[in-house]
C-alpha positions in Angstrom: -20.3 -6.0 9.2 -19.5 -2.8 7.9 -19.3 -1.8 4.1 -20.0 1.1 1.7 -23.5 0.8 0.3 -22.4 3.8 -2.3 -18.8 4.6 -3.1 -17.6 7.4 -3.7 -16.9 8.8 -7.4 -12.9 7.3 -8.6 -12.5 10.8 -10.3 -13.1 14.4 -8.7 -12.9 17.9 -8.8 -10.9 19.6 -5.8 -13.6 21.5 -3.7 -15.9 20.2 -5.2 -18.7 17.8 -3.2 -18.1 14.0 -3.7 -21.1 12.4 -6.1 -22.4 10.1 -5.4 -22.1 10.5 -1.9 -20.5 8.2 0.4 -22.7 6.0 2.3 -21.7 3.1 4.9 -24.1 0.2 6.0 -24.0 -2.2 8.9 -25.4 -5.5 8.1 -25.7 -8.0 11.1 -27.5 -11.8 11.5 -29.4 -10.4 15.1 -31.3 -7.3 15.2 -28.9 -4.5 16.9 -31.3 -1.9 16.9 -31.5 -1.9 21.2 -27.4 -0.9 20.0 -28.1 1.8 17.5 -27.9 5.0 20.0 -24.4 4.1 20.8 -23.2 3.8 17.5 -21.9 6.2 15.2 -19.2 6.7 11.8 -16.9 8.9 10.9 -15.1 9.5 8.2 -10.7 10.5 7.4 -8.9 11.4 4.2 -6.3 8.7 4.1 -3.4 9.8 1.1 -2.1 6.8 -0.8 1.4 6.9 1.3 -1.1 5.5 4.1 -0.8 9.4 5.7 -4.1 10.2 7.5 -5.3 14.0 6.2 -7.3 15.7 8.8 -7.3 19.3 7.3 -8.3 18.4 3.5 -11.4 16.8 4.1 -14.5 18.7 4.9 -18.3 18.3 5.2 -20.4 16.1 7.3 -17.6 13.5 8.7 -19.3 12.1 11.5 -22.9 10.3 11.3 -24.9 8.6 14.4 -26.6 4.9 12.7 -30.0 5.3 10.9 -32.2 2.1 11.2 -33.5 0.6 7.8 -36.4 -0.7 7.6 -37.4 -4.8 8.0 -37.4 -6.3 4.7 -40.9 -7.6 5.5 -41.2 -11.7 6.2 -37.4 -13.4 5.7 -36.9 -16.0 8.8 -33.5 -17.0 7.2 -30.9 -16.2 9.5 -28.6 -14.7 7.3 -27.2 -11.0 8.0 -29.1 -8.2 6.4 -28.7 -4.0 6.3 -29.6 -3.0 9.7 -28.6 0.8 9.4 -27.0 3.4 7.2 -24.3 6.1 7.5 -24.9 9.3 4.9 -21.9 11.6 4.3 -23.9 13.6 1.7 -21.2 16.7 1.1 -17.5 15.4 1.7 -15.3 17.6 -0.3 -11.6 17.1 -0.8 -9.3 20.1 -1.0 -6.1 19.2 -2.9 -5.4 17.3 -5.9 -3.9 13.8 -5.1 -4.9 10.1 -4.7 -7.2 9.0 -2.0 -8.9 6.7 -0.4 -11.8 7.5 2.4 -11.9 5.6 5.8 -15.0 4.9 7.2 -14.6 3.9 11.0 -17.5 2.5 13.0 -17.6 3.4 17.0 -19.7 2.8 19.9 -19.6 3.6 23.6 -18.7 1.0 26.0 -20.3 2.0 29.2 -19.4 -0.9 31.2 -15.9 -0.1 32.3 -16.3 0.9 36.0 -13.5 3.6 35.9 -14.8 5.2 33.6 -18.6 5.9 34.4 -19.5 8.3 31.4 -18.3 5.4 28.5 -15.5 5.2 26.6 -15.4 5.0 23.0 -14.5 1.5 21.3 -13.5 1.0 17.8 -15.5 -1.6 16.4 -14.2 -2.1 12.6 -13.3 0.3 9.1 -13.7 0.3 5.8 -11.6 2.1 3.1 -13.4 3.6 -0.3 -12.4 2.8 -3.6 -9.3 4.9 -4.7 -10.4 8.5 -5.4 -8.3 11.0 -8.1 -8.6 14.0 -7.4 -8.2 16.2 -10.2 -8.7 19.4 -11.3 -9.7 18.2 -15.0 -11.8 15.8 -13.6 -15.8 15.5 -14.3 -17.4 17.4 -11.8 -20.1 14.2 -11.2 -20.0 10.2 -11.4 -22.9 8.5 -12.0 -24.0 6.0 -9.5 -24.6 2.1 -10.5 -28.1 0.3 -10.1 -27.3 -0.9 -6.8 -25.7 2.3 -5.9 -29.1 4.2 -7.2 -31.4 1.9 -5.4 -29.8 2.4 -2.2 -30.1 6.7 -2.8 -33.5 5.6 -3.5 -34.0 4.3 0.2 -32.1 7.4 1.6 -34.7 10.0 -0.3 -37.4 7.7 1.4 -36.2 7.7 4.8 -35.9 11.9 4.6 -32.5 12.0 4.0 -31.1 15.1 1.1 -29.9 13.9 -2.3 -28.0 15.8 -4.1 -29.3 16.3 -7.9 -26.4 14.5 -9.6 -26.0 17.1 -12.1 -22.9 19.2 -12.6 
């Protein structure tokens, strides 16, 4: 199951990076990491007519699955986080009200006409609604939750941004 670990921030500055920075995580009862290499996100602008906005999002806006870690000893069969997906510097050009899609995708290599895969939608997930505005605060501060997760980012080597305007 796909969902955002981290939102994104509900108010923003136009050109200015998104902070806290989006994060998706796939959660899953079996252990998928054998699947991991043929799995990847990426990320649309969708407008709040429902429009899809290629041209006013920028930044990283695809990411291949990042295991996480075992959390050490649970036999319970229930689903945990399996991987992440870290869009650390999405920035949205014009002012307006957004949300951002999150679509997850692996290759299907089983198909016999078509012997180098083809790429199968597997589910999406839309962010919290996102104003952007130019007298918006530059930064939003990140919950506990939110903060523990960037917490298991800056351990598994990935960049956080500071937080600070």
């Amino acid at each position: 199951m796909l969902d955002l670990a981290i939102q994104p921030p509900a108010q923003a500055r136009p050109g200015v990076a998104l902070y806290p920075p989006l994060t998706a995580r796939l959660s899953s009862e079996s252990n998928i990491f054998g699947e991991l290499s043929q799995i990847w996100a990426g990320v649309t602008l969708v407008h709040h007519s429902g429009e899809v906005l290629y041209q006013q999002l920028s930044g990283k806006v695809a990411d291949s699955a990042h295991p996480l870690p075992e959390a050490g000893g649970s036999s319970s069969s229930a689903a945990r986080d399996r991987a992440y997906f870290y869009f650390p510097d999405l920035v949205i050009h014009e002012p307006g009200q957004y949300t951002i899609r999150v679509t997850l995708m692996q290759m299907d290599y089983s198909c016999d006409t078509a012997p180098d895969g083809v790429v199968t939608v597997r589910e999406y997930v839309d962010s919290r609604s996102i104003s952007i505005d130019a007298n918006a605060p530059n930064r939003s501060r990140p919950n506990s939750r939110e903060r523990a997760f960037l917490r298991v980012l800056r351990d598994d080597g990935q960049q956080i941004p500071s937080g600070s305007g």
